[in-house]
BAZA-253047 format. One line per field, with one value per residue: x, y, z of N, C-alpha, C, CB in turn; residue number from 1; residue in one letter. Coordinates in pm, 1 decimal, always signed. Glycine has a CB too. Layout:
n.x (X  ...) $
n.y (Y  ...) $
n.z (Z  ...) $
ca.x (X  ...) $
ca.y (Y  ...) $
ca.z (Z  ...) $
c.x (X  ...) $
c.y (Y  ...) $
c.z (Z  ...) $
cb.x (X  ...) $
cb.y (Y  ...) $
cb.z (Z  ...) $
num (NUM  ...) $
residu (A  ...) $
***
This chain:
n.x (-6925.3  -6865.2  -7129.6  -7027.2  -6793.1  -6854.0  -6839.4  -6558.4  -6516.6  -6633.3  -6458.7  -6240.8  -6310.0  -6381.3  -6095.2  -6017.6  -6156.2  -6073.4  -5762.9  -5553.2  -5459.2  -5629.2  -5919.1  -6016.4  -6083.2  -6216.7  -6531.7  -6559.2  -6256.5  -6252.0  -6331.3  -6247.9  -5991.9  -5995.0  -6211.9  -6116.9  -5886.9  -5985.6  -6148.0  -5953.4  -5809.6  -5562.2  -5440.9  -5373.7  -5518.3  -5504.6  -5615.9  -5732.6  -5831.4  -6097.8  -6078.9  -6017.6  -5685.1  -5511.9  -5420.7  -5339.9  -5304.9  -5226.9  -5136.0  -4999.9  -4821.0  -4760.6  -4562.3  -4664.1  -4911.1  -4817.4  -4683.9  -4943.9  -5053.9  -4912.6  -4957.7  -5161.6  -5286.6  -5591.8  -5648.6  -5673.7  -5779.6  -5972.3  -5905.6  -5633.2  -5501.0  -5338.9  -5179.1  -4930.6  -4563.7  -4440.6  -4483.7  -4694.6  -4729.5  -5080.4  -5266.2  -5220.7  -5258.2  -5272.8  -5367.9  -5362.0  -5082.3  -4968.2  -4810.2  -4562.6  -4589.8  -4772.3  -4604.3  -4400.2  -4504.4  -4590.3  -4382.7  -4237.6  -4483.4  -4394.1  -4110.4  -3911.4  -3941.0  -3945.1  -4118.5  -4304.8  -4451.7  -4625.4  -4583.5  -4733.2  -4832.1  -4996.7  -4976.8  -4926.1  -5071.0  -5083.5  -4903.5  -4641.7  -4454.7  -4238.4  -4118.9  -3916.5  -3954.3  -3833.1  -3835.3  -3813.0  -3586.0  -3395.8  -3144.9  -2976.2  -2832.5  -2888.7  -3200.0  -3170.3  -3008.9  -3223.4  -3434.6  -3322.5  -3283.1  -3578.8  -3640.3  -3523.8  -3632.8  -3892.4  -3814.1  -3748.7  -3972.4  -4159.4  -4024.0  -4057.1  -4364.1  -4399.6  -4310.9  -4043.2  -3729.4  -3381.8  -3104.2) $
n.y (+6842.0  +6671.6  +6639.7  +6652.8  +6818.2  +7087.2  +7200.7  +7198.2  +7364.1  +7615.5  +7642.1  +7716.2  +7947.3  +8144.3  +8186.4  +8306.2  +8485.2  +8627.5  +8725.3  +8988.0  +8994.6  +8794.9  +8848.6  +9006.9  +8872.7  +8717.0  +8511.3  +8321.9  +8249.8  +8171.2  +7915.2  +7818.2  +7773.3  +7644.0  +7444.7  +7253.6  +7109.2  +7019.1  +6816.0  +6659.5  +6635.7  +6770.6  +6943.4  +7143.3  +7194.3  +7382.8  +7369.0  +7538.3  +7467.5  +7428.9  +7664.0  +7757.8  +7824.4  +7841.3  +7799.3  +7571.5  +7466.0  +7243.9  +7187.4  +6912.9  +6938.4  +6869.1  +6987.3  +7115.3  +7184.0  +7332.9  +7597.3  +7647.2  +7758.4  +7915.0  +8146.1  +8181.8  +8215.5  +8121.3  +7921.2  +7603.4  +7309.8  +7101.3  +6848.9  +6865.2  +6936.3  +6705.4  +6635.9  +6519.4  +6553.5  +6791.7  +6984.4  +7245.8  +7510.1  +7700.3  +7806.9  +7971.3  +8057.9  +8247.7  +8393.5  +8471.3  +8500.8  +8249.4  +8154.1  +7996.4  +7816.3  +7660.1  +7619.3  +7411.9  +7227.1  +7145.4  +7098.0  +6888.4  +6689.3  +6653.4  +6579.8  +6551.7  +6674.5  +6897.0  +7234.2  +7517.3  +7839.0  +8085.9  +8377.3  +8605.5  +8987.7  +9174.1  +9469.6  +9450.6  +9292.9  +9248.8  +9197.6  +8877.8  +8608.4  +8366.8  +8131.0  +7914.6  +7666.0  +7379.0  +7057.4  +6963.1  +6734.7  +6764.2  +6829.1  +7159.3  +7203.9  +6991.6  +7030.3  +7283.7  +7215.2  +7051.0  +7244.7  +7443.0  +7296.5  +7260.7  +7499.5  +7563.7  +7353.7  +7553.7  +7783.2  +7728.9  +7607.4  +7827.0  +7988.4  +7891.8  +7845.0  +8152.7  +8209.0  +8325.8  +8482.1  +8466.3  +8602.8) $
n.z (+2673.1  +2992.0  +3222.0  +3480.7  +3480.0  +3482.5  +3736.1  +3766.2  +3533.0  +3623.9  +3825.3  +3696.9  +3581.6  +3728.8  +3860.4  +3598.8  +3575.1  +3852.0  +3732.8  +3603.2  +3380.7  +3230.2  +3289.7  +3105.3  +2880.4  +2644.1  +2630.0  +2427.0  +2352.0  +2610.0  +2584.5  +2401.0  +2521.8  +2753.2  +2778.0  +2624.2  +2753.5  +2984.4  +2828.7  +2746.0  +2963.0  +3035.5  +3192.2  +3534.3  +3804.9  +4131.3  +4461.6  +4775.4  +5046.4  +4945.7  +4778.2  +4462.3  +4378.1  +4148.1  +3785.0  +3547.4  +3144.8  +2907.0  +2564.2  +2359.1  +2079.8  +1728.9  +1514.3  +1250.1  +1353.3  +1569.8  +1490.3  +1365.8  +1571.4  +1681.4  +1478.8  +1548.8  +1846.8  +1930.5  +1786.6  +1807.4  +1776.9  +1930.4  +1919.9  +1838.8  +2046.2  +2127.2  +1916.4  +1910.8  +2011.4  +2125.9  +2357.9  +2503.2  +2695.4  +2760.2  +2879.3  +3186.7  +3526.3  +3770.2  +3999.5  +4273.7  +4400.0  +4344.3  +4155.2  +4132.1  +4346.1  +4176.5  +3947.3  +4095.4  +4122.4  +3905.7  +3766.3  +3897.6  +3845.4  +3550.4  +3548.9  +3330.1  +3121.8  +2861.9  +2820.0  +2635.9  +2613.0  +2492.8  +2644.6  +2787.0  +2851.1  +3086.7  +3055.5  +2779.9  +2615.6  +2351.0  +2221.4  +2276.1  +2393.6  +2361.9  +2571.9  +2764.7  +2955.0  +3216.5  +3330.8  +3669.4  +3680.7  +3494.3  +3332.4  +3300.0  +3074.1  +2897.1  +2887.7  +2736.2  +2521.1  +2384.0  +2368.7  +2182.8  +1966.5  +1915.8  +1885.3  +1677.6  +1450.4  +1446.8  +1365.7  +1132.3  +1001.7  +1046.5  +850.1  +623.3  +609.8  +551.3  +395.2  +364.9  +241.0  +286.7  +287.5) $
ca.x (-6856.2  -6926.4  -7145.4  -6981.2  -6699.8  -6965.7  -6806.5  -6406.2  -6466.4  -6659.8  -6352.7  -6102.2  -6351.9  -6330.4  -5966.8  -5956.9  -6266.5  -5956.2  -5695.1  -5570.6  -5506.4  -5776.5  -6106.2  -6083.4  -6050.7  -6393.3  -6542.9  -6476.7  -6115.9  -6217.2  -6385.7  -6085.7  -5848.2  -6013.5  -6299.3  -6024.0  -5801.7  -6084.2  -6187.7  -5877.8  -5699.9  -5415.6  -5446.9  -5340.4  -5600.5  -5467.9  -5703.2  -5656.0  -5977.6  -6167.2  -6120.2  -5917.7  -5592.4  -5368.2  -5450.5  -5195.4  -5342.7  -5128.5  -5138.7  -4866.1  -4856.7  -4684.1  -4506.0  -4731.0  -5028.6  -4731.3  -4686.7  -5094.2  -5066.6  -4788.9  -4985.4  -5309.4  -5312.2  -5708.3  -5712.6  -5663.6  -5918.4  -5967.0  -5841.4  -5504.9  -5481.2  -5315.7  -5184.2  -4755.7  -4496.3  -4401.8  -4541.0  -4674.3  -4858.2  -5191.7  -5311.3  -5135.0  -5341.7  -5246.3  -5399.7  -5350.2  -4933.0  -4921.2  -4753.9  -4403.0  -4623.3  -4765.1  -4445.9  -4328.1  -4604.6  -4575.5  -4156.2  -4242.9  -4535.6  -4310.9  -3947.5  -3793.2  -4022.9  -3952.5  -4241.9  -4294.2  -4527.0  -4619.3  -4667.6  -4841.5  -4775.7  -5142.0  -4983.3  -4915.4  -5130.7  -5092.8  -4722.2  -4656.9  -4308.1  -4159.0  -4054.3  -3964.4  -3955.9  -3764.7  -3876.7  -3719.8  -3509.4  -3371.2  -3025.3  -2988.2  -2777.3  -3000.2  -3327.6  -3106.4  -3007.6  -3388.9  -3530.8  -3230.0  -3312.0  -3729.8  -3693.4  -3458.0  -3772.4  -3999.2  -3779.9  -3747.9  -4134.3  -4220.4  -3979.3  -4152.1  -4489.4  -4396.0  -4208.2  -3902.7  -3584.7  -3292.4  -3043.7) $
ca.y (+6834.0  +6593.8  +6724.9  +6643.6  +6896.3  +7220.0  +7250.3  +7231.6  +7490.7  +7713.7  +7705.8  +7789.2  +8053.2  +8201.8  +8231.0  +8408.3  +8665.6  +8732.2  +8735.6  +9100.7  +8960.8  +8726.4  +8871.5  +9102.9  +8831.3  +8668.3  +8349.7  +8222.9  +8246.3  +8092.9  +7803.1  +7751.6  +7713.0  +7554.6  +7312.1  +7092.0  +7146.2  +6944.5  +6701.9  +6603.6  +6591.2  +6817.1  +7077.5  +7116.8  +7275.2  +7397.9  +7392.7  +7523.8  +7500.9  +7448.4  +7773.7  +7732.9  +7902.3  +7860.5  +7657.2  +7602.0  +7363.3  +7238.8  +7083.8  +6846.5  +6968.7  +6850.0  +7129.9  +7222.8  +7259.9  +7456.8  +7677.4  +7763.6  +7803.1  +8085.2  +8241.2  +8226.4  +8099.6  +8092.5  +7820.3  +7504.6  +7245.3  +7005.1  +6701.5  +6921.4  +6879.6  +6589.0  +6575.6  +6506.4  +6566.0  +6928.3  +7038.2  +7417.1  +7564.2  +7699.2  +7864.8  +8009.4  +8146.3  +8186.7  +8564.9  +8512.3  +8485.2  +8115.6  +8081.8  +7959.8  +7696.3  +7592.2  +7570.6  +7320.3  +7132.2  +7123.6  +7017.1  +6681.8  +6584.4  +6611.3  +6601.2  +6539.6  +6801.7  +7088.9  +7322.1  +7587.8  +7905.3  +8228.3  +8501.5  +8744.0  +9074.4  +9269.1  +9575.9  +9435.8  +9213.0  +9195.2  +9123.6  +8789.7  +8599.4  +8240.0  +8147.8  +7792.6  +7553.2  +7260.7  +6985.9  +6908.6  +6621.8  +6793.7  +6938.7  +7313.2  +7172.0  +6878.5  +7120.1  +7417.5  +7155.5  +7035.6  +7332.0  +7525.1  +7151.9  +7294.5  +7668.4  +7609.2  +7357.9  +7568.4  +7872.9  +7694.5  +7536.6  +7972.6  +8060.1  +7816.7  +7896.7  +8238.3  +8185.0  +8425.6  +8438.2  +8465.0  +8736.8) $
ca.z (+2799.8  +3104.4  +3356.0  +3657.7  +3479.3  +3490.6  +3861.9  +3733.5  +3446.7  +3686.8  +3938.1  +3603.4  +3502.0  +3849.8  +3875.4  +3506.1  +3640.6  +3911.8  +3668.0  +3513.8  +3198.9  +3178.0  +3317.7  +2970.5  +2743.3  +2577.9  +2636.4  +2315.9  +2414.9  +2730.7  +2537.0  +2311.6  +2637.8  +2865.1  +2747.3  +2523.3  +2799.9  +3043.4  +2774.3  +2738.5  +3085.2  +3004.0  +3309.8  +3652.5  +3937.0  +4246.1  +4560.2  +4925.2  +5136.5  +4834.4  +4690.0  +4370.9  +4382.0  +4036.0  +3681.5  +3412.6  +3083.3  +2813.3  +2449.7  +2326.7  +1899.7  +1608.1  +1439.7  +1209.8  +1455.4  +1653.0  +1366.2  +1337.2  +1734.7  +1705.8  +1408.5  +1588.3  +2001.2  +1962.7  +1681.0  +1812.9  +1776.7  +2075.0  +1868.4  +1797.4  +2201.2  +2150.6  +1807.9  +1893.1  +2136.1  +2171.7  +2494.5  +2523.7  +2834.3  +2691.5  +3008.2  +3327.2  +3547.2  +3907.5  +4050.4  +4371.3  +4391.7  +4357.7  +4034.2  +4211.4  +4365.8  +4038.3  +3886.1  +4175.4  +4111.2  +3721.8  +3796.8  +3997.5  +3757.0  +3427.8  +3570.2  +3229.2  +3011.8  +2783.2  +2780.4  +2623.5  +2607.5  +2463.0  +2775.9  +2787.7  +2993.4  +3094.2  +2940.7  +2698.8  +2548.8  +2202.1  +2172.0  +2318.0  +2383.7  +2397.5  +2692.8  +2792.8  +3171.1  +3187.7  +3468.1  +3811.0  +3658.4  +3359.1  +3365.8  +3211.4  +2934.2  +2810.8  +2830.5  +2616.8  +2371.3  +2330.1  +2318.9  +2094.3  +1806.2  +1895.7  +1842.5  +1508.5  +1394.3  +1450.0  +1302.1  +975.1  +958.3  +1021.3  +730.8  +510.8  +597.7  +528.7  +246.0  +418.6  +172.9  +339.1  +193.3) $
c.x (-6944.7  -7046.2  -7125.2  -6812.7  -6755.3  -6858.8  -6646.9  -6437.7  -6530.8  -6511.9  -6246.2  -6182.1  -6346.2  -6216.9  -5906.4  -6049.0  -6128.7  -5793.3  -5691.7  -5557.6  -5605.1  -5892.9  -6076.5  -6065.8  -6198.7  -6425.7  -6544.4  -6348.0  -6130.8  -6272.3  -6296.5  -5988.1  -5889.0  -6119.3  -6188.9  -5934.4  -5853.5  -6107.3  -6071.9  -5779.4  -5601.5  -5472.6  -5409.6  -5404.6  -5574.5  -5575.9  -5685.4  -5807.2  -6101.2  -6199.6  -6050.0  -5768.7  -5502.8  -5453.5  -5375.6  -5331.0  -5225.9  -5125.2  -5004.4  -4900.7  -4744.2  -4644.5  -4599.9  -4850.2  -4961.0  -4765.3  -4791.2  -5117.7  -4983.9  -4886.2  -5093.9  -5340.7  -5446.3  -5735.9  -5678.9  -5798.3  -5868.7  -5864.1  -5673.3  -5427.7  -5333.8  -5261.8  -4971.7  -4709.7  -4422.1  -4523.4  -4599.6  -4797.5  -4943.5  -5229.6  -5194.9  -5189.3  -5348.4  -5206.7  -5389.9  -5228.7  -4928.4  -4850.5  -4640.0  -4458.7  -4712.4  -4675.1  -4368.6  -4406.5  -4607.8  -4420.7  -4170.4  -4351.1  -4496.0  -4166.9  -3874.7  -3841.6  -3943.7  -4067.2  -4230.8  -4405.0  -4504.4  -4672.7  -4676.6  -4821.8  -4943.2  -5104.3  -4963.7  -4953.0  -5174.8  -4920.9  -4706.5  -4487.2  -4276.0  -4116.3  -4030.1  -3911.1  -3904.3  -3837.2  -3758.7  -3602.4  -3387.5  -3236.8  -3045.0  -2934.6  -2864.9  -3106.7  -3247.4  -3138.8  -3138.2  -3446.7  -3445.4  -3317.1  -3478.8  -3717.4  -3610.6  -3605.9  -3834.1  -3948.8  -3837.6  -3899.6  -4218.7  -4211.4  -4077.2  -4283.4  -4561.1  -4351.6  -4123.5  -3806.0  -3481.1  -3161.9  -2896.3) $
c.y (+6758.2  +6662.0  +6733.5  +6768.9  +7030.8  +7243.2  +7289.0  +7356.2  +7639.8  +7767.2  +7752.2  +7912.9  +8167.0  +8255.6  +8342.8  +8556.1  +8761.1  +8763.0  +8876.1  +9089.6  +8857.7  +8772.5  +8949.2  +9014.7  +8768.7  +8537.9  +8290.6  +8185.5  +8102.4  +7976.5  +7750.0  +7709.5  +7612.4  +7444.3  +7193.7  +7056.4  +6978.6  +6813.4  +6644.8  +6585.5  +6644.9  +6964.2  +7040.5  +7213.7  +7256.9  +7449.4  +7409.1  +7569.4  +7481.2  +7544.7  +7731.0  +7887.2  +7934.8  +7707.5  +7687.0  +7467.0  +7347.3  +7135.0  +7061.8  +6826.9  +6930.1  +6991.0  +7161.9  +7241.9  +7386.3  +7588.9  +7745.8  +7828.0  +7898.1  +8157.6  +8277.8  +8192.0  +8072.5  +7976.4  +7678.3  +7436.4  +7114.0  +6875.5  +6751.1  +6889.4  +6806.6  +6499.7  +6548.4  +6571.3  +6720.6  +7027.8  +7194.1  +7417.1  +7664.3  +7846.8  +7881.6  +8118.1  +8149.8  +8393.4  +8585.0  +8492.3  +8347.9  +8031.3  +7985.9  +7800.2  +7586.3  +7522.9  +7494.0  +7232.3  +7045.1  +7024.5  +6883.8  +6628.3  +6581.4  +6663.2  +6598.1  +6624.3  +6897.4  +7147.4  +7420.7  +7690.6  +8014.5  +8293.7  +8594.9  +8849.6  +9149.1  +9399.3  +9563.8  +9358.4  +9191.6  +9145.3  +9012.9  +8742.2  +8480.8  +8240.1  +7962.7  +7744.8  +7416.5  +7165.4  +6987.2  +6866.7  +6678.7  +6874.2  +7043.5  +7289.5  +7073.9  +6984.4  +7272.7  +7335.4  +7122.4  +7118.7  +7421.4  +7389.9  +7227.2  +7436.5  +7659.7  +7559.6  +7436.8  +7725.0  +7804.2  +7682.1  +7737.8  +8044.8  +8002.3  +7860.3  +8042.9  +8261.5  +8324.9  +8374.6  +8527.7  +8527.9  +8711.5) $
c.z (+2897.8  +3216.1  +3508.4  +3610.8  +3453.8  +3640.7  +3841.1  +3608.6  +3504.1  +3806.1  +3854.4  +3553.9  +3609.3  +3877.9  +3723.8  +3533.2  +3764.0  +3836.1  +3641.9  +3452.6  +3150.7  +3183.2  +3207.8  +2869.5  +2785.4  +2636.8  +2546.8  +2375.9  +2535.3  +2687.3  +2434.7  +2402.3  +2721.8  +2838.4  +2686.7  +2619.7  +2936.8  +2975.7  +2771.9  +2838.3  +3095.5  +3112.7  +3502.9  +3776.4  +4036.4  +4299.9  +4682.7  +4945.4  +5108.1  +4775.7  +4598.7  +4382.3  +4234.0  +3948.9  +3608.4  +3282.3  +3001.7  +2716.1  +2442.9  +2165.5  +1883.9  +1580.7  +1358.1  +1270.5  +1541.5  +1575.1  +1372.1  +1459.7  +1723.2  +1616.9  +1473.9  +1763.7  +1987.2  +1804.9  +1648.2  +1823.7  +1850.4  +2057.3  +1838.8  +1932.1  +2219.2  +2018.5  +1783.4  +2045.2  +2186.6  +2274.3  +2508.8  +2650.0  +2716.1  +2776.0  +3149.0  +3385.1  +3719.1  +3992.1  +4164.3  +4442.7  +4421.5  +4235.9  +4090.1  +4251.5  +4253.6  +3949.2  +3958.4  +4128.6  +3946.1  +3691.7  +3828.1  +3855.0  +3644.2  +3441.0  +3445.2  +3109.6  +2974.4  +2796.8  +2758.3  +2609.6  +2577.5  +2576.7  +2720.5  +2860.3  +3028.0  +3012.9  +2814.3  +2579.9  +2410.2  +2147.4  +2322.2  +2275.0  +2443.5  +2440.7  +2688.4  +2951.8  +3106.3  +3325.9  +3549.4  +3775.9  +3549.2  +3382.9  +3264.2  +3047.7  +2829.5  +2805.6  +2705.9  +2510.8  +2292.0  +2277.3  +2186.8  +1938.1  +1841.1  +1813.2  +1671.5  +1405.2  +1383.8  +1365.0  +1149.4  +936.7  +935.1  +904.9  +621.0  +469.5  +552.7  +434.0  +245.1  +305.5  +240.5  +244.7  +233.2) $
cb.x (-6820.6  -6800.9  -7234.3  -6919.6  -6605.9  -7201.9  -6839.8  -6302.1  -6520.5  -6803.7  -6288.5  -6026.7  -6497.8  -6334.3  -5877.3  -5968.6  -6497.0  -5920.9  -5709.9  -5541.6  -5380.0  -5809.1  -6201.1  -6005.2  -5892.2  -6409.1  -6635.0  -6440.6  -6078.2  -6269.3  -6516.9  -5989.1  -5783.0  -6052.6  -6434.2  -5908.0  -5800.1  -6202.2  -6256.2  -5854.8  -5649.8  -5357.9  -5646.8  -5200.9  -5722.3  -5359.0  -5770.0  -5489.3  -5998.6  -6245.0  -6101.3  -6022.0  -5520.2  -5130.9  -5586.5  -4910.8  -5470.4  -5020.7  -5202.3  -4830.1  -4894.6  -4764.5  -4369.4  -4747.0  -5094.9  -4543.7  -4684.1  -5260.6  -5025.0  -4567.5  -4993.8  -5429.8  -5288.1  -5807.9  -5699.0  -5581.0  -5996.3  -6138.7  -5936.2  -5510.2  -5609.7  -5433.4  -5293.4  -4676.3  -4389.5  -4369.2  -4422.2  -4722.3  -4767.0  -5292.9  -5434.8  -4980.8  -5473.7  -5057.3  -5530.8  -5437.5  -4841.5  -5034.3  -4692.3  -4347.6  -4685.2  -4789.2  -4349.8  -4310.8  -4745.4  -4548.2  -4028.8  -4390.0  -4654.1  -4375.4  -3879.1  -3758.2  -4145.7  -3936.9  -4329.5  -4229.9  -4573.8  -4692.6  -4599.0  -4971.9  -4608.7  -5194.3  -4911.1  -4862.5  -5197.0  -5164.8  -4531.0  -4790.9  -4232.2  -4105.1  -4160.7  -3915.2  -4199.5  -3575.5  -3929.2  -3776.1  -3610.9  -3497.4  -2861.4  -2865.3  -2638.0  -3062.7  -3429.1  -2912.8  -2935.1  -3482.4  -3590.4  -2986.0  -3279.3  -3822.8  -3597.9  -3264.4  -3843.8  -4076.9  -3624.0  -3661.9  -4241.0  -4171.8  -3814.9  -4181.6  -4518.6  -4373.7  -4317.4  -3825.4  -3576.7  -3293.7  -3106.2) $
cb.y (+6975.2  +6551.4  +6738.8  +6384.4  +6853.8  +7180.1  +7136.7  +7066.4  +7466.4  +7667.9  +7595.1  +7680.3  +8028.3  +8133.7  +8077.1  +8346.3  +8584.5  +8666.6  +8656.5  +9183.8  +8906.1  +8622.7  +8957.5  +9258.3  +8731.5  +8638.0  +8295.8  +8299.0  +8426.1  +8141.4  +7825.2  +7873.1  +7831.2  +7635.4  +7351.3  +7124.3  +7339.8  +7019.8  +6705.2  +6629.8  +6473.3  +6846.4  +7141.4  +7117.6  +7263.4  +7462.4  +7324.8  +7631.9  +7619.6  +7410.1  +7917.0  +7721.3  +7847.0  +7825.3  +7618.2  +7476.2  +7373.6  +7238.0  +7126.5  +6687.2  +7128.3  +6778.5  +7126.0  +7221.9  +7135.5  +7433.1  +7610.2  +7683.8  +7699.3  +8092.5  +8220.4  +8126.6  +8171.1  +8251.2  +7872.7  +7490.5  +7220.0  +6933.2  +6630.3  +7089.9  +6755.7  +6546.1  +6691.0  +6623.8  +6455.4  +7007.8  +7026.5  +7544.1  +7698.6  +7548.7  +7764.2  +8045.7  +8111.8  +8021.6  +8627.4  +8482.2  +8576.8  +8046.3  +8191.3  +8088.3  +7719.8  +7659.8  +7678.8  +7332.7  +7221.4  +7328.1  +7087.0  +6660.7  +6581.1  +6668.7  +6487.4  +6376.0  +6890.9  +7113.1  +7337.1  +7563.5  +7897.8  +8268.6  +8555.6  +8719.7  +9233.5  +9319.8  +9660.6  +9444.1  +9210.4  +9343.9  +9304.5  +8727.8  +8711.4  +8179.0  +8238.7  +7696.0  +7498.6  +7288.0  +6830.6  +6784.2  +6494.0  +6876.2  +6877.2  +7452.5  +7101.8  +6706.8  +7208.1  +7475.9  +7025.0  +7014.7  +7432.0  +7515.6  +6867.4  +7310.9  +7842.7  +7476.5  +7306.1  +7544.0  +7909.2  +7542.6  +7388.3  +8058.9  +8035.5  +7687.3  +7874.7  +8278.2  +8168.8  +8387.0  +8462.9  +8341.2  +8921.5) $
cb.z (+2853.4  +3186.5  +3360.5  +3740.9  +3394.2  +3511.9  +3983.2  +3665.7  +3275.4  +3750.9  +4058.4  +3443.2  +3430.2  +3925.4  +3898.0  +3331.7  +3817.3  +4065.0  +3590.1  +3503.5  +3112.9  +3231.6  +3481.8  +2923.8  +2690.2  +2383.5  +2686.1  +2164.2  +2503.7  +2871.6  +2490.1  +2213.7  +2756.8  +2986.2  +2617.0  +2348.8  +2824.3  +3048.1  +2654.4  +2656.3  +3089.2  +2786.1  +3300.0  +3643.8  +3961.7  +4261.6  +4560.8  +4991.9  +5162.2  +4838.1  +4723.8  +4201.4  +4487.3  +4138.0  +3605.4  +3495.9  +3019.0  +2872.0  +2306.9  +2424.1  +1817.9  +1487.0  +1352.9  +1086.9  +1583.3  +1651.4  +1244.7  +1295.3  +1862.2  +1619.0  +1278.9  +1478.2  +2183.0  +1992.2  +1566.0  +1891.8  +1611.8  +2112.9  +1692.2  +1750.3  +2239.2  +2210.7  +1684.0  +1731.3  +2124.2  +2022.9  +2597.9  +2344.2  +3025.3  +2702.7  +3048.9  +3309.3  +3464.4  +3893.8  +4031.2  +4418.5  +4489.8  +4399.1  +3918.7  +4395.1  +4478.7  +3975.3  +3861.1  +4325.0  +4144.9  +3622.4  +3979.8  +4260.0  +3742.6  +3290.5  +3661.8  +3181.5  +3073.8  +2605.4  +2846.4  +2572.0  +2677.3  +2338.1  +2919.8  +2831.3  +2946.3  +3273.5  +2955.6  +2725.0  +2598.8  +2090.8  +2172.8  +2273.8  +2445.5  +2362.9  +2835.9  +2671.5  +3293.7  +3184.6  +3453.4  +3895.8  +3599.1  +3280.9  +3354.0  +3295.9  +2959.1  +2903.7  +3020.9  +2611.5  +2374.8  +2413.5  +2455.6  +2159.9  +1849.5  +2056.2  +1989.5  +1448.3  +1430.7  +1599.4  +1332.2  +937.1  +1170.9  +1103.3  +696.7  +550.8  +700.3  +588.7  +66.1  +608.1  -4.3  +386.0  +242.4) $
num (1  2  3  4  5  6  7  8  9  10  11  12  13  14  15  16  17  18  19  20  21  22  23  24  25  26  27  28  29  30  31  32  33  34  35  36  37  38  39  40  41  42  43  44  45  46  47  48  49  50  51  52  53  54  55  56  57  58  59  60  61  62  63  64  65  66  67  68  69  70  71  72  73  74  75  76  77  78  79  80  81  82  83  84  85  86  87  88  89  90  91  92  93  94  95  96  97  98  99  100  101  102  103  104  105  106  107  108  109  110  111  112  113  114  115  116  117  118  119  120  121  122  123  124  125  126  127  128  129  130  131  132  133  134  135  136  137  138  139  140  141  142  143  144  145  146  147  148  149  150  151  152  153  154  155  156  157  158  159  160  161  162  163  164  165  166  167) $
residu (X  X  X  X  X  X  X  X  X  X  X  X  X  X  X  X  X  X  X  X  X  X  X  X  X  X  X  X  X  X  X  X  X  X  X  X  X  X  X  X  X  X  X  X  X  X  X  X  X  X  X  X  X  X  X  X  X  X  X  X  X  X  X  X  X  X  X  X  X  X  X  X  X  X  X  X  X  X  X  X  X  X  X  X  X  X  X  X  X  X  X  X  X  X  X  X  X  X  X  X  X  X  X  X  X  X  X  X  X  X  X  X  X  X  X  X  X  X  X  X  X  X  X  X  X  X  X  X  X  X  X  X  X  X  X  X  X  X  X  X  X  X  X  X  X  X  X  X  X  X  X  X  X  X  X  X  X  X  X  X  X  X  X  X  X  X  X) $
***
């Protein structure tokens, strides 16, 4: 990592210390989300005053990197980052009620996006749940249809990998 980016992963490591579901997760974790996240430009840091307020990151995977990302969220490797066009938020991390303004912010810079992500609840942090955001631009029907043709991919590529038979 750069060292003029020591000061950006201190202000994302900051906002997960105020996080309730982040400050208990590891720094491995936090070195799987956020260093590839940095090297590779895929994140969005909100600042008022120069405190940091709200960070989101997000890889764009091929299906079967998707695939090892649902079986595992901590086992992407930096170069995966960046390995196809299916969009997922990574990180969302916004402890001091500024998600809303994150998510305006996220709308204007990819108006025509699918994205998608596994959340997380604090109580609940081991069961996790696909969710997806459409951009600004995007009517409700065009982002369904996208994401309905993503989630069947990514059904089928699960069955496979699982080798599910269908009864």
């Amino acid at each position: 990592m750069k060292g003029n980016n020591f000061n950006l992963l201190g202000n994302i490591t900051w906002l997960w210390m105020n996080s309730s579901l982040h400050k208990e997760w590891s720094c491995k974790l936090l070195a799987c989300n956020v260093i590839p996240a940095i090297e590779n430009e895929q994140y969005m840091l909100l600042v008022d005053n120069g405190i940091p307020i709200a960070y989101c990151s997000w890889a764009d995977l091929n299906l079967e990197t998707e695939v090892k990302y649902i079986k595992d969220i901590s086992s992407l490797t930096s170069d995966e980052w960046q390995s196809g066009d299916r969009r997922w938020i990574i990180d969302w991390v916004a402890p001091f009620g500024h998600s809303q303004l994150l998510y305006k912010k996220m709308c204007q810079k990819y108006p025509d996006m699918i994205v998608r992500a596994i959340r997380f609840y604090p109580k609940q942090k081991e069961l996790g749940k696909i969710t997806y955001f459409k951009g600004g631009k995007l009517d409700k029907k065009t982002a369904k249809e996208r994401f309905d043709i993503y989630q069947e991919e990514l059904a089928t590529a699960l069955k496979n990998e699982f080798n599910f038979i269908e009864k």
